[in-house]
C-alpha angles and dihedrals in degrees: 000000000000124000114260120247121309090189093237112114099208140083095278097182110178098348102135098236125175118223116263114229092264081056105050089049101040085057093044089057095043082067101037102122097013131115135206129177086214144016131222122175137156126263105250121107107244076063118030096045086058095045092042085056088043101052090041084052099041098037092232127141115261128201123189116218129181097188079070090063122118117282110265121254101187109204091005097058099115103016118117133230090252098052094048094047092053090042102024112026092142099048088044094051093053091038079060097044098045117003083177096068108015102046121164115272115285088355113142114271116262095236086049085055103047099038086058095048099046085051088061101049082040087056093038092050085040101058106023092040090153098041145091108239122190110204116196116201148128134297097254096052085049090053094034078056100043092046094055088040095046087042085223118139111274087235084084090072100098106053093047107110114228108165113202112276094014114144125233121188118201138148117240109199105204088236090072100058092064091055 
C-alpha cells in the first residue's frame, strides 16, 4: 500500500512528512474492508503513524522497517515538478527517461534502492510465509517492485501510476530477494 496525501506536491524522498487529513482518510477508506495477518511499513511517518493506528485498531501485529523508506532524491528531495521543470527541464526529461543512469544529484542510487528494498520483502516472505502481510510504503519502492515483477525496464518507473493509498497485491517468493 502507498502513504495518503502529505499535501506537499513534490518528491519528497526521505523527507519525514505527516499525512494531511485527505490522507489520512483517503488511506482509512482504502482498508476498509481488508484484512492482514501482519503489518510492515517504513518508517517514515506518512507511513508508519497510519499503520501504528491500524494495527492498534485492528489488533494486528505491526513492524517498523526503514529499508522500506522512499527512494532518495538527493537535491531533488522537496522540489516540485514545476520548479524542476523551470530549472532543470533537461535533467528532469532524462531522470524520466532513464532513472538507472540519470538520476537526480546526490539521490541514492537506483541499485542501492532496490537492493534494499528487495532485502526487506525477502525478509518479510522469509519470516511471515503463511500470512497476509500488508506493506506500507512509498510510490517509488511500489513501481521499483512492479517493474522487477513485471520484468519491464525500470525506466518505466516513472510513468507507472501509483495514487497515494492505493493498494498492490503481489506475491514476493523469498528467492527473488536475493537476486
Amino acid at each position: 500500500m502507498r502513504h495518503g496525501d502529505t499535501g506537499r506536491p513534490s518528491y519528497r524522498g526521505q523527507l519525514d512528512d505527516a499525512l494531511s487529513d485527505a490522507g489520512w482518510r483517503e488511506a482509512r477508506d482504502a482498508v476498509a474492508d481488508r484484512r492482514w495477518d501482519r503489518i510492515v511499513s517504513s518508517s517514515l511517518r506518512r507511513c508508519a503513524d497510519f499503520a501504528r493506528e491500524l494495527s492498534a485498531v485492528r489488533g494486528v501485529p505491526l513492524e517498523l522497517d526503514a529499508r522500506l523508506a522512499e527512494y532518495g532524491y538527493g537535491d531533488w528531495q522537496g522540489v516540485t515538478i514545476a520548479e524542476l521543470e523551470r530549472r532543470e527541464p533537461d535533467a528532469l526529461r532524462r531522470f524520466r527517461l532513464d532513472p538507472e543512469r540519470h538520476a537526480p544529484p546526490r539521490a541514492e542510487p537506483l541499485a542501492a534502492f532496490g537492493a534494499r528494498i528487495a532485502a526487506a520483502l525477502g525478509d518479510i516472505a522469509e519470516a511471515h510465509p503463511a500470512q497476509r502481510v500488508l506493506v506500507v510504503t512509498h510510490g517509488a519502492a511500489i513501481r521499483w517492485v512492479r517493474c522487477r515483477l513485471e520484468r519491464r525496464p525500470f525506466g518505466d518507473m516513472v510513468g507507472m501510476d501509483v495514487p497515494n493509498a492505493s493498494l498492490h497485491r503481489i506475491a514476493w517468493p523469498a528467492r527473488e530477494a536475493a537476486a
